[in-house]
Structure formats: structure tokens, C-alpha cells
C-alpha positions as CSV (number, residue, x, y, z in Angstrom):
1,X,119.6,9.9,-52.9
2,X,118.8,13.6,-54.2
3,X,121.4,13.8,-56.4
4,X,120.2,10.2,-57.7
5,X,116.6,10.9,-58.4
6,X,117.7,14.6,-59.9
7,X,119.7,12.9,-62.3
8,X,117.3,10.8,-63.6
9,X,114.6,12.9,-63.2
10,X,116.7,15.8,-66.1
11,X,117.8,12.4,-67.8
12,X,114.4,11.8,-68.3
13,X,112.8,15.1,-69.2
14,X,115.7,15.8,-71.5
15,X,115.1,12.0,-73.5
16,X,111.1,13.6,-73.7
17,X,112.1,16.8,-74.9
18,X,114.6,15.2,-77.7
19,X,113.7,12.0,-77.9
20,X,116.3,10.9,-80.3
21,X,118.8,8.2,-80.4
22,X,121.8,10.8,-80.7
23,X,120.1,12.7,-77.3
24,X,120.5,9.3,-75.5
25,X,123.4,8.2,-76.5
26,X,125.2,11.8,-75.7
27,X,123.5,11.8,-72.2
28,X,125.0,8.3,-71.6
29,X,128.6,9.4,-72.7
30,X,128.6,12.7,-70.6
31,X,127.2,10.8,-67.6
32,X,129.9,8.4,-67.9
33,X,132.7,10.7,-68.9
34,X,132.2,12.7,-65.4
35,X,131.6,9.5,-63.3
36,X,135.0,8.2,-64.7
37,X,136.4,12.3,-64.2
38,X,135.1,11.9,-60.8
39,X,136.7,8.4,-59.7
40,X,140.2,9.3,-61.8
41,X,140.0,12.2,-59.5
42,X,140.0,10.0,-56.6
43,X,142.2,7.6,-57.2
44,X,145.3,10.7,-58.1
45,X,144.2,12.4,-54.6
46,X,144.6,9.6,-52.4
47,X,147.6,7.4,-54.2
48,X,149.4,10.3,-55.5
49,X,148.5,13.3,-53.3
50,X,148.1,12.9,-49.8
51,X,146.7,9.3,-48.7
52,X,146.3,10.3,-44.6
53,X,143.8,12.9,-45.4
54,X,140.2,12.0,-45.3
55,X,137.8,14.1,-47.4
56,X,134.3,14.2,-48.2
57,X,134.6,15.6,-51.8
58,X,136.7,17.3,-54.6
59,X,135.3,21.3,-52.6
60,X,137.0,19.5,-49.1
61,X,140.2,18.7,-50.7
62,X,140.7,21.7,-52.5
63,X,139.6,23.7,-49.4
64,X,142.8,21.1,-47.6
65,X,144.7,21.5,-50.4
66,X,144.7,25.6,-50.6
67,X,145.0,25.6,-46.4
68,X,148.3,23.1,-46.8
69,X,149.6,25.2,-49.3
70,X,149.3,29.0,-47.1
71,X,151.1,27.3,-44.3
72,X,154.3,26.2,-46.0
């Protein structure tokens, strides 16, 4: 929920301080593009990676990820 109303709270203070059509439309591209980064992310970790481990976020996996890799 934090990261929810922080969002939209910089969303809309950046729109105030450059309230042009080009501000908005960049804002909505860059908002999608890491949403989509985020869930592409996701879907190569747990079809491609390792589909057993369960994970909380990208920090947990690579904190998994860099542990798997100093035992073997």
C-alpha cells in the first residue's frame, strides 16, 4: 500500500511541476516499462530458473541465487 500511494503521490507532483502532455505520457511508458521489467522477470525465475524456490522479490532471489552458486 506504501509503495501504491508513493507512486502516485511523485506521479502526481511530477504532472504539477510539468504539466505537459509529453511529462504524462513519459511517466506512463516508464511506469509500464518497469511493471512489464518486473513481471518478465518473474515469469524467467520461476519457468526457467528454479520453479521449487519460493521468493519474496528480485533482492531474495538474488540473495538464493548468489548462496546456490558458493555451494557448488
Amino acid at each position: 500500500l506504501l509503495f501504491l500511494v508513493l507512486g502516485i503521490l511523485s506521479s502526481f507532483l511530477l504532472i504539477l511541476d510539468r504539466p505537459t502532455i509529453t511529462t504524462f505520457l513519459l511517466l506512463l511508458i516508464a511506469v509500464w516499462s518497469f511493471a512489464r521489467f518486473y513481471y518478465f522477470m518473474f515469469y524467467v525465475i520461476t519457468n526457467y530458473i528454479d520453479s521449487d524456490y519460493k521468493y519474496s522479490g528480485i533482492i531474495s532471489f538474488v540473495k538464493y541465487w548468489l548462496s546456490k552458486r558458493k555451494q557448488n
